[in-house]
SEMAR-530704 format. One line per field, with one value per residue (C-alpha): chain; x, y, z. Coordinates in Angstrom, 3 decimals, padded with zeros to 6 digits. Layout:
! residues N
chain (A,...)
xx (X,...)
yy (Y,...)
zz (Z,...)
! end
This chain:
! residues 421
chain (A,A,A,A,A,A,A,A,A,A,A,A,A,A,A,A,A,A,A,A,A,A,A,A,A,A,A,A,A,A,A,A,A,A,A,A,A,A,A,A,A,A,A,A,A,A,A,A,A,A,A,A,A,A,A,A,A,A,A,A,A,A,A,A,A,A,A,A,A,A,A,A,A,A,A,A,A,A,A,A,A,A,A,A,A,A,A,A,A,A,A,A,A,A,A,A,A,A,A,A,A,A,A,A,A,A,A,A,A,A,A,A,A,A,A,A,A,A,A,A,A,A,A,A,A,A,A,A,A,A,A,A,A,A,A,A,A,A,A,A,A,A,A,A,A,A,A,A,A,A,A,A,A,A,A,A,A,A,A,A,A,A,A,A,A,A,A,A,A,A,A,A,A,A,A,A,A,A,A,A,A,A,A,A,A,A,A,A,A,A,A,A,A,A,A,A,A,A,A,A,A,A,A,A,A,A,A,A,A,A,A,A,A,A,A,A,A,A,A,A,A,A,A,A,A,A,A,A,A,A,A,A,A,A,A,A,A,A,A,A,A,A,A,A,A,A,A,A,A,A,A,A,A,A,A,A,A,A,A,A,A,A,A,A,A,A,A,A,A,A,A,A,A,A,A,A,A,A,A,A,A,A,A,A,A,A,A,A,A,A,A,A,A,A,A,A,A,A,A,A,A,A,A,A,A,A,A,A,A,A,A,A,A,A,A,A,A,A,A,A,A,A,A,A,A,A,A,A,A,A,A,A,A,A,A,A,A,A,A,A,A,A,A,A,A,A,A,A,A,A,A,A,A,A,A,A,A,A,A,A,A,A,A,A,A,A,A,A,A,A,A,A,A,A,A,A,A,A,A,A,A,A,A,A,A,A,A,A,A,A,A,A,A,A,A,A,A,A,A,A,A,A,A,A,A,A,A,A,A,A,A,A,A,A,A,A,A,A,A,A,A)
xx (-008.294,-006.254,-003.883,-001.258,001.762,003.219,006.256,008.334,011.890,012.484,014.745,016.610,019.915,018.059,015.327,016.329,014.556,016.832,017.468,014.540,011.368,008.453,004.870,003.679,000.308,-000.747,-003.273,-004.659,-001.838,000.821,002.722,000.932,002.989,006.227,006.871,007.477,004.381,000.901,-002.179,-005.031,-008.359,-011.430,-012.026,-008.222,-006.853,-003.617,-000.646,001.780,003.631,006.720,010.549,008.739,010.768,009.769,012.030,011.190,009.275,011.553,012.433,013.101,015.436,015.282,011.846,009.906,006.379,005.857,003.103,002.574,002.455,003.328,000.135,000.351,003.412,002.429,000.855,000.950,-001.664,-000.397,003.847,002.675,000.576,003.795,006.024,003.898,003.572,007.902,007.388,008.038,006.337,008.390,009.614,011.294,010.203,012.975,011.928,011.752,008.328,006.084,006.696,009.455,009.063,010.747,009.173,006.846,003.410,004.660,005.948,003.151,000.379,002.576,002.400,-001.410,-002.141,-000.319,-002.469,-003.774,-001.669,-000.478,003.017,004.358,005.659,008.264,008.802,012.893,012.514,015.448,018.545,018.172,015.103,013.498,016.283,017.839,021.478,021.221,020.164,019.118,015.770,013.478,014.924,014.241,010.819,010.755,012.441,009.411,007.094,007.931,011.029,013.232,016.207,017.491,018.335,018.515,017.917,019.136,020.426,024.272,024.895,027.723,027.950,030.457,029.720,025.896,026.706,029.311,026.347,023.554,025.603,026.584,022.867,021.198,023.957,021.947,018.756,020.296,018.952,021.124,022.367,021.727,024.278,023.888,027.747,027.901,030.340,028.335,031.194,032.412,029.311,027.238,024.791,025.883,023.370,024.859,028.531,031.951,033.526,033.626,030.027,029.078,031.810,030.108,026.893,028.091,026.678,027.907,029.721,029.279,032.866,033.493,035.523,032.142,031.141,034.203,035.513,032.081,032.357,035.896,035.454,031.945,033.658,036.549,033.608,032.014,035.256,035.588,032.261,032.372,029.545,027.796,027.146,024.948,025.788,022.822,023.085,027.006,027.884,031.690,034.447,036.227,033.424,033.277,036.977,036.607,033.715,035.998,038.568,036.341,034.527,038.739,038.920,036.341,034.256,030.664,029.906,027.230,025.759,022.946,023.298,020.270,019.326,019.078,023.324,023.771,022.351,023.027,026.107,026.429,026.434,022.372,021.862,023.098,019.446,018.697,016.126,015.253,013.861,017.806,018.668,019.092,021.376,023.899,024.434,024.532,028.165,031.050,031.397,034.142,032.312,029.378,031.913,033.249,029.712,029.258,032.324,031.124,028.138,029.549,032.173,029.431,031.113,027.575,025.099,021.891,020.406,017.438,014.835,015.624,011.810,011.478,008.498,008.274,005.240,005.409,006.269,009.218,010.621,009.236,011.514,015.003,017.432,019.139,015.673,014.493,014.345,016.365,014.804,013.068,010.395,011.593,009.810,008.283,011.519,014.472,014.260,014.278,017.216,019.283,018.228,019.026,022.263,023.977,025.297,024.209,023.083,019.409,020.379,022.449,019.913,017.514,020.180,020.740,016.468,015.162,017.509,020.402,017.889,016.285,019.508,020.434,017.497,017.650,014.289,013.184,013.778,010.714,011.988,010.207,009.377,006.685,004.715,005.364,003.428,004.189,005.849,006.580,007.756,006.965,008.803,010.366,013.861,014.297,011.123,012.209,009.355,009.113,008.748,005.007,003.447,000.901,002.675,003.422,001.534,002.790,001.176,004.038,005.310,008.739,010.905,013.509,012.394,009.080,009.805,012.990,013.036,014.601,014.964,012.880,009.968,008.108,005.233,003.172,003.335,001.594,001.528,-000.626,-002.846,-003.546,-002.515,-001.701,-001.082,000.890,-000.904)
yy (-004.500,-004.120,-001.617,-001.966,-000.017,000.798,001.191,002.055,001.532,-000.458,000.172,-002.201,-003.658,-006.736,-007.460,-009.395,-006.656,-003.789,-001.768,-002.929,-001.094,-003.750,-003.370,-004.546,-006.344,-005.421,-007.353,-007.386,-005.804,-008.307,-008.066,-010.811,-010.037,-008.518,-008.311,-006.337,-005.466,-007.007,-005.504,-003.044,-004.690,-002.997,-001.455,-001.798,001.118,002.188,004.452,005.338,008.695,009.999,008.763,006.727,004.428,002.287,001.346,-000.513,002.365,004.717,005.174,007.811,007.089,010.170,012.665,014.245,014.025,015.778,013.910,012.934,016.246,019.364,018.384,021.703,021.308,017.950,014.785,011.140,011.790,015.057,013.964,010.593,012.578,014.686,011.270,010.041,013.542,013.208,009.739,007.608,004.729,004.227,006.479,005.994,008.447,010.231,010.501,013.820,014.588,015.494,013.431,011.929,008.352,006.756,004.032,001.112,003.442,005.884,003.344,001.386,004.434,005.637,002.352,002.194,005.649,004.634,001.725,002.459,005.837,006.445,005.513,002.318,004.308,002.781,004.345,005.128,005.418,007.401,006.153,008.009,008.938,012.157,012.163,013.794,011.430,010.646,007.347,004.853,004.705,001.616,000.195,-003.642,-003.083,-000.559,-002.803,-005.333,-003.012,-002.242,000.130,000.051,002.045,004.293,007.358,010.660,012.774,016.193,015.805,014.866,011.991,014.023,011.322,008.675,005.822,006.324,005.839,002.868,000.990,001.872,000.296,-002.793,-003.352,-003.097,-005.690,-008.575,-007.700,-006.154,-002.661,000.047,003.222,006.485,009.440,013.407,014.263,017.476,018.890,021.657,023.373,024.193,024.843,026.521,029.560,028.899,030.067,028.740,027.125,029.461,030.550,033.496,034.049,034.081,036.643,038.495,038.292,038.705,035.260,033.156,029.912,026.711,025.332,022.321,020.437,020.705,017.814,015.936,015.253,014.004,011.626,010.457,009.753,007.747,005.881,004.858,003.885,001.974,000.316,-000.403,-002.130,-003.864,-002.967,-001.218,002.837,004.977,008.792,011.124,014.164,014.419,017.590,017.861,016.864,015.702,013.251,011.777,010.965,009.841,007.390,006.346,005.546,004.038,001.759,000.889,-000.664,-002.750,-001.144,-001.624,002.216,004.035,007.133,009.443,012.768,015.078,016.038,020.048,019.475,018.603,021.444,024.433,026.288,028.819,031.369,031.107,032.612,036.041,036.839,035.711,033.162,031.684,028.800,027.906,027.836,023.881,022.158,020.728,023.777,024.400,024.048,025.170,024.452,021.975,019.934,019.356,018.092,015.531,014.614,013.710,011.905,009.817,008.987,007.829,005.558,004.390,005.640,007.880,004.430,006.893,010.187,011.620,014.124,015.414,016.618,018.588,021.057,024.087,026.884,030.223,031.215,029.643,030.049,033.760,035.265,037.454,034.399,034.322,033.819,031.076,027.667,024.827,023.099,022.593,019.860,018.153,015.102,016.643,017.449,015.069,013.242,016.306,017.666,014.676,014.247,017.166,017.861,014.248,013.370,009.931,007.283,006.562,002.787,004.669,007.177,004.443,002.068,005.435,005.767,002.736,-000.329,000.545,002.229,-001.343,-002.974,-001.025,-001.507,-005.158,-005.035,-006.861,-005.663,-004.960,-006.719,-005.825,-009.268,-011.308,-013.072,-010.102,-007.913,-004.401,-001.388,000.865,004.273,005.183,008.382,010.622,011.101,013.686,015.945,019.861,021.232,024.352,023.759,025.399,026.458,024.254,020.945,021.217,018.382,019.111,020.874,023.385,025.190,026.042,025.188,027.384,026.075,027.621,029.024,026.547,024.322,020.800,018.231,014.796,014.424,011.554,010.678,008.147,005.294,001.779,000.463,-001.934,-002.411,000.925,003.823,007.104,009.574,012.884,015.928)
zz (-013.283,-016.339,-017.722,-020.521,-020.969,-024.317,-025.990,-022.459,-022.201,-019.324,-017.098,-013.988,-014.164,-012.405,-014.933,-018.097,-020.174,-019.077,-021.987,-023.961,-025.409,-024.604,-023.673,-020.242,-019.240,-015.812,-014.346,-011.087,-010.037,-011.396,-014.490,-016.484,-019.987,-021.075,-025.048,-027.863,-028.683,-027.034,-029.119,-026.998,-026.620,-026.043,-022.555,-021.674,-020.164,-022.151,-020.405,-022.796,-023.589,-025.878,-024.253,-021.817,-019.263,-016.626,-013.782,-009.959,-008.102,-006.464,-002.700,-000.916,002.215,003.794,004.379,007.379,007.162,010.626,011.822,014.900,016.526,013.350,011.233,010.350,008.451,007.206,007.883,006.294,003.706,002.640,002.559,001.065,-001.819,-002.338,-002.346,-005.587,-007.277,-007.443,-008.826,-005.055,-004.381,-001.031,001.887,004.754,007.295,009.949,013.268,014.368,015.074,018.068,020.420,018.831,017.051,020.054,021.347,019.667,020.531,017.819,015.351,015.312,015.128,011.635,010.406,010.953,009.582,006.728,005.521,002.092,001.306,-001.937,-001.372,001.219,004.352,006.621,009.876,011.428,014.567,017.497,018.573,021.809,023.793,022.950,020.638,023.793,022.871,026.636,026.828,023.884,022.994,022.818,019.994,019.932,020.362,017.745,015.377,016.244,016.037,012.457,012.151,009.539,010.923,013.704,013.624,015.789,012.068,012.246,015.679,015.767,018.272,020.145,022.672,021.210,023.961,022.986,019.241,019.981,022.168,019.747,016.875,019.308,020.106,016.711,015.375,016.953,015.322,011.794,011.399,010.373,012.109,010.314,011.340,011.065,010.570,012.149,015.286,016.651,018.599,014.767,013.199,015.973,015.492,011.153,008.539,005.685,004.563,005.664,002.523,000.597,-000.064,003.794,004.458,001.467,002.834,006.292,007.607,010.310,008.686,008.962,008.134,005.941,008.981,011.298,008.657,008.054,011.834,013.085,010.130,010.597,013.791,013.052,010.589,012.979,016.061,013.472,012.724,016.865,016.670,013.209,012.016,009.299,009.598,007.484,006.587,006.188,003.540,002.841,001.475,001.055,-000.867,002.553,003.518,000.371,000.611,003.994,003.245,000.040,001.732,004.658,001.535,000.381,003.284,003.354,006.257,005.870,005.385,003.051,002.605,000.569,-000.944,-001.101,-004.566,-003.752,-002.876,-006.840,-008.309,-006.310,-004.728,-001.656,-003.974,-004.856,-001.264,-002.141,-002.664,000.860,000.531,003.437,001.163,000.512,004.118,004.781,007.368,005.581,003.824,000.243,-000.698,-003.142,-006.828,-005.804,-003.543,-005.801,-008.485,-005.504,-004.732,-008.846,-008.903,-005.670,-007.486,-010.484,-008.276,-005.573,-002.671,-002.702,-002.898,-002.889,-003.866,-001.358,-001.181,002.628,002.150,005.642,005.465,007.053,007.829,006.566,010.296,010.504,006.975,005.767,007.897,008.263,007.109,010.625,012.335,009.939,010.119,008.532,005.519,002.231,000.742,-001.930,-002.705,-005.760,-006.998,-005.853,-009.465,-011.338,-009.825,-010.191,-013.624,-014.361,-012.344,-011.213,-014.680,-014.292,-016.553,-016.205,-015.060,-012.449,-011.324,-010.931,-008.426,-006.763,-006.286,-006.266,-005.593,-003.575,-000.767,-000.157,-000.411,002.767,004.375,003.493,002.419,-001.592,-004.807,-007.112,-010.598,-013.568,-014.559,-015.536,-012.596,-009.710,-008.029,-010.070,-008.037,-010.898,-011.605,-015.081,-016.210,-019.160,-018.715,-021.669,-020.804,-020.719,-017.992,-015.594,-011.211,-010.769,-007.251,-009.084,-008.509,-004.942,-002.932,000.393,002.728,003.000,000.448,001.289,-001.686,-003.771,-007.080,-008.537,-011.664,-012.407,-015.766,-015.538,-017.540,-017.102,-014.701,-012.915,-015.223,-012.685,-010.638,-010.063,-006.551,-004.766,-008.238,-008.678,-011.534,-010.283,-012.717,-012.123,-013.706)
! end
């Protein structure tokens, strides 16, 4: 098979065409040529479009695809056909499912379900059985097995001894500890974040400080155990400060940002959407200028999609009673296109590069001679959020009807085109 891409601006900081307008030569699923122009021959598929770029296919670090167990919600077909519709050609999947991704027996029936879906799907698996934070889970084998991290995902590991062990443990065998900063005694029976807008909308806060002291004191176990520590979905101006200061130091700390905390404040749930009820919570004005400025300074090393469907049971529902969460897979780009006031080189480390780095996994180059994982996208295109363009099998996402500027045009993985209507 053969495809050529014209006139795309390419863009990776690793590939000695960064910057440049070039056509590529795919064939067979390796980039056979990279120049200014290479002429169409007969029978050729072409791909090109107006303000096209072309960057290393994105990854997302952070998305629930529910399956085993909440099929319902979503499975591995559906989540990964979502993945590629926002332009992903990699996602790490958290481990909250039914039973939980524990042991090797779930690990290893993700990774087989996964063979020949649209996107490559790498499996997290629990720090503690049945994410309980009792006792650690079954780690080593895991990591065997095929997992690419641990984490307990929206479950705060309260237990500091259990956290200090985990991170001792997975230091002989190099996989990376992923942390849900929240203190629950603080934040307990919260809708959405304390400030003026909950007491407006008389809603239960969920303070600020619930976020910050379970990540000063993960930084400071980490700092016990020398070793590196990863911070899920930080949402306020005090954890980014923290994790600066952590990073100043030269502690081997990271974290991710979801896209949905760039773009909106607390002050979009005055309508009462259930669809904008997420855990963290949707923030103030002033954090998501901290979060921007941690960007733009890498103390944030990656933006995520947090894509955690829901059924219409649990979401369509009096906000108190509803449940946690919105996909956003078909979105993430989009939103931090449109909000993170990045550079497109910088948007693509935060989406593509930096995730592998943590995971320690290769870099797709664009370069002559590889194996092409591509995202090919327009970074200037003014277009409207349809129910239309929702892949996932749930549909619970605030942002039907909202324009944004630049969208996920396709993406080439494992020889093949796939084209985003």
């Amino acid at each position: 098979m053969k495809l050529l891409i014209q006139k795309a601006r390419i863009t990776d900081p690793n590939s000695s065409f960064n910057g440049k307008v070039c056509d590529l030569l795919i064939v067979n699923g390796v980039i056979e040529q990279i120049k200014e122009t290479i002429p169409a021959e007969a029978g050729i598929p072409v791909f090109t479009s107006p303000n096209l770029s072309i960057s290393p296919g994105w990854f997302d670090l952070q998305a629930n695809f529910r399956e085993p167990g909440l099929e319902y919600k979503e499975d591995l077909k559906s989540g990964a056909a979502a993945a590629a519709a926002g332009g992903y050609t990699a996602v790490a999947l958290m481990p909250a499912t039914t039973p939980p991704t524990h042991s090797k027996s779930e690990i290893e029936y993700i990774i087989h379900r996964s063979k020949g879906a649209a996107v490559d799907i790498f499996p997290i698996g629990t720090v503690s059985h049945k994410l309980e934070g009792k006792e650690l889970s079954e780690m080593y084998d895991m990591h065997l097995s095929g997992a690419v991290a641990f984490s307990d995902d929206k479950q705060p590991l309260k237990n500091a001894g259990l956290l200090v062990r985990a991170l001792l443990y997975t230091k002989n065998f190099n996989r990376l500890i992923f942390t849900h900063c929240e203190e629950t005694s603080l934040s307990a029976e919260g809708k959405m974040n304390e400030g003026i807008t909950s007491t407006e909308l008389g809603l239960k806060g969920m303070p600020a400080l619930a976020e910050e002291v379970m990540v000063a004191r993960n930084i400071q176990l980490a700092e016990y155990a020398e070793t590196p520590i990863h911070f899920c979905s930080v949402s306020t101006a005090g954890s980014v400060q923290l994790i600066r200061e952590a990073k100043a130091k030269g502690l081997q700390v990271s974290c991710s940002v979801n896209a949905h905390h760039l773009g909106l404040t607390d002050t979009a749930l005055a309508g009462f959407d259930s669809n904008l009820k997420v855990n963290p919570p949707l923030r103030s004005q002033s954090d998501i200028e901290a979060l921007k400025k941690g960007l733009k300074d890498n103390t944030i090393d990656v933006i995520v999609s947090d894509h955690l469907p829901e059924d219409v049971e649990n979401k369509v529902l009096e906000f108190d009673h509803a449940a946690f969460g919105m996909i956003g897979l078909e979105t993430a780009y989009a939103l931090a296109n449109t909000f993170s006031g990045l550079t497109p080189e910088a948007l693509v480390d935060k989406l593509a590069i930096a995730p592998r780095k943590l995971l320690g996994m290769p870099v797709p180059v664009i370069k002559e001679g590889v194996a092409a994982n591509l995202t090919l996208f327009d970074p200037k295109k003014d277009w409207t959020f349809q129910a239309t363009d929702i892949r996932s099998k749930s549909k619970n996402t605030p942002f039907v009807g909202h324009a944004f500027k630049g969208k996920a045009l396709a993406t080439f993985l494992n020889g093949k085109l796939n084209k985003i209507d």
